[in-house]
N, C-alpha and C positions, 0 to 999 in steps of 0.2 A: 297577630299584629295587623295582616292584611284586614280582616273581620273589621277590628274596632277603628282601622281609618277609614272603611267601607261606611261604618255606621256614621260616623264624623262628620263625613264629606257628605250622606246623606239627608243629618240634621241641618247641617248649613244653609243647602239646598233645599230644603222645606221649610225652611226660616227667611230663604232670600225669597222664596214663592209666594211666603204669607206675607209678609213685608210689598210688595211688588202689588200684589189683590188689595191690602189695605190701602196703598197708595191710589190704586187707579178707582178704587172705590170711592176716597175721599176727592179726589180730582172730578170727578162723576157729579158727588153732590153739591159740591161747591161751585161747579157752572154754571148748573140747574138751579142752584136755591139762593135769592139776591138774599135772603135774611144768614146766612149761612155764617157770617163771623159775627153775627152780635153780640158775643162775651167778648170779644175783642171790642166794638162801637162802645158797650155800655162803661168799659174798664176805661176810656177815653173820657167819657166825661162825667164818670165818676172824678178822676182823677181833675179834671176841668173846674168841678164842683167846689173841690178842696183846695185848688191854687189856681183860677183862674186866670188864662192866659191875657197878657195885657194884648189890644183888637193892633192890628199894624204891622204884623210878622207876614214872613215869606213862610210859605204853609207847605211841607213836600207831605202829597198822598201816595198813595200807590201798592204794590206787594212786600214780597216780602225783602227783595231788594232797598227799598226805601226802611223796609222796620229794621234793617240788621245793619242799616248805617250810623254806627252807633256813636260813632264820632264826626256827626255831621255840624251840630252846633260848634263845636271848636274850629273843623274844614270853614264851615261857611263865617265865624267871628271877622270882622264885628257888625257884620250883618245879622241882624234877630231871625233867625229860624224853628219852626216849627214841626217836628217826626210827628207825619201822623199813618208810617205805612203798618198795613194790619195784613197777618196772613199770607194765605196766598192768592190775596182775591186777584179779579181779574174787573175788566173795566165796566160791569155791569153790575159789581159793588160799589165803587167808586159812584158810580149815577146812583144807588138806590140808597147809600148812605152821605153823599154832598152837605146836605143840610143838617147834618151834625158834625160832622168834623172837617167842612172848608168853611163853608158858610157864614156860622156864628163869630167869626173869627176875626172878619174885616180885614181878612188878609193884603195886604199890600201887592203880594204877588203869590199865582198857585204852580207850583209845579209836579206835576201825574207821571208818576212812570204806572202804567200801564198794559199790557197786551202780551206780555211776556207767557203769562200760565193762559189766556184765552187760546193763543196758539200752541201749546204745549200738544205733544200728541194725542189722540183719544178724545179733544174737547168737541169735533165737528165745526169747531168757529173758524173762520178764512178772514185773510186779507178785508175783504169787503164788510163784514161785519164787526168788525174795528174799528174801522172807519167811523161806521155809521155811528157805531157806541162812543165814540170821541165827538162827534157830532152835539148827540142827545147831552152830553158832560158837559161841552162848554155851552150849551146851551140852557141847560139846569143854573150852572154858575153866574152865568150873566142875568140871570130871571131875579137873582136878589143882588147881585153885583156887577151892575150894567159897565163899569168903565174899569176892572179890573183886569190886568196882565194873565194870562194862563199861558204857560211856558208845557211844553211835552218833552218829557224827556223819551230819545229815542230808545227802541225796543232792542235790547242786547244780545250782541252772538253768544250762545255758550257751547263749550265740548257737548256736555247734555242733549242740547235741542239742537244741534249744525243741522239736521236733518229739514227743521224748520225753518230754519235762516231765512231760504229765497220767500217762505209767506210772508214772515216777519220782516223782511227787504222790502217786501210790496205794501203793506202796509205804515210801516216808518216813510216812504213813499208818496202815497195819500195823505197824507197828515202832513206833511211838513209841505207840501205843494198848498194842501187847504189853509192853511195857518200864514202861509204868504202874500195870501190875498188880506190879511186882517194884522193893521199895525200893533192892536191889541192880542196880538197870538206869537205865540215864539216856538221855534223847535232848536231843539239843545241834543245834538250829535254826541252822544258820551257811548256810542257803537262803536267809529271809528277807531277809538285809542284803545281798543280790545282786542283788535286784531295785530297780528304780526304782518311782515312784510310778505309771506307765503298765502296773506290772504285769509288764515286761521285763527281762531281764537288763541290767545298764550296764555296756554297752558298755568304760567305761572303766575296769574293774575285771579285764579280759581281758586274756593276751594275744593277738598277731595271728593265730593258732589260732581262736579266739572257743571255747575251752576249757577249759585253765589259767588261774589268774590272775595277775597281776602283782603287782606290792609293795603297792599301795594294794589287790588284792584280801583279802591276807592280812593288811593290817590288818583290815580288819572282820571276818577270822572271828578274829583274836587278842583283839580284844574281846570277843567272844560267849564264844568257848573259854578265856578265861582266867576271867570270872564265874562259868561253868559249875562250873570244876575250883575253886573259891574255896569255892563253894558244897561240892563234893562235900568237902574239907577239914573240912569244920567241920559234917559228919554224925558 
């Protein structure tokens, strides 16, 4: 009996080890390589191709927190929104794919989440090179849409990364100081209502990842993001 739980608890263990190696493998190429979700780009407008989005919606870009919000058009009705998060990119897809999936769009207004997987551990990106890739984004977007809204949504605490918090503090930081010099720029705090009063992420707004959120997570940023874009409305 002791043998075959010996053996068990050894498979598991070489299964969370391979599991863990293919993670920080695909995290590796995905930093490195801006073309790295183009099955996800081209599966966008293919689908674009065959039901073309009418031009005038509110556009959410971003990871894969924006792709797994999967009840965002309903959150945001009757405001027209647009899911366009792919993956797990990080803000140097976002710049290298702009001109196909914000762009063409004539979106009304853009809102980026972000920096979340650039900061994840193992990437080497900091605080400051966040920045600067938020920089080069709204500057891509304004090259074909000089007087369009780009809203940031800020970069989230999770169980997962607390490790990474204070870069991720520092750069939500930079961005929301830079974005207040510019009436056309907005930052949208949907960090905040993540945290408990101990200062922690809750627990109970996760899924078992302690990453993603679950349904009660995205209620609270549907609150935040829906006052935000109310507000931006009635500029």
């Amino acid at each position: 009996m002791i043998v075959r739980i010996s053996i068990g608890l050894a498979a598991v263990l070489a299964a969370a080890a391979l599991g863990f190696w293919l993670w920080l493998d695909h995290q590796s190429k995905a930093t490195w390589d801006p073309e790295f979700f183009e099955e996800a780009i081209r599966a966008f407008e293919e689908a674009d191709r065959e039901a073309p989005p009418a031009p005038g919606a509110i556009v959410f870009v971003g990871s894969s927190s924006i792709r797994m919000w999967r009840t965002l058009e309903a959150d945001m009705a009757p405001l027209r929104v647009l899911n366009r998060g792919f993956g797990g990119s990080q803000m140097s897809h976002a710049i290298h794919n702009v001109d196909r999936i914000v762009t063409p769009y004539q979106p009304s207004v853009v809102l980026v989440y972000e920096g979340d997987n650039d900061l994840a551990e193992g990437t080497g990106k900091t605080a400051e090179g966040v920045f600067a890739d938020w920089r080069v984004l709204v500057e891509r977007i304004r090259a074909r849409l000089p007087d369009v809204r780009i809203d940031f949504l800020a970069i989230k605490p999770s169980p997962l990364r607390w490790q990474r918090w204070p870069e991720m503090k520092r750069a939500n930081a930079m961005i929301e100081a830079f974005n207040a010099e510019d009436e056309r720029l907005g930052y949208v705090d949907v960090a905040s209502p993540l945290l408990g009063q101990d200062g922690l992420p809750r627990d109970s707004l996760y899924l078992i990842d302690g990453l993603h959120m679950n349904a009660e997570g995205y209620e609270a940023w549907t609150e935040v993001v829906r006052a935000h874009l109310q507000t931006d409305k009635e500029r």
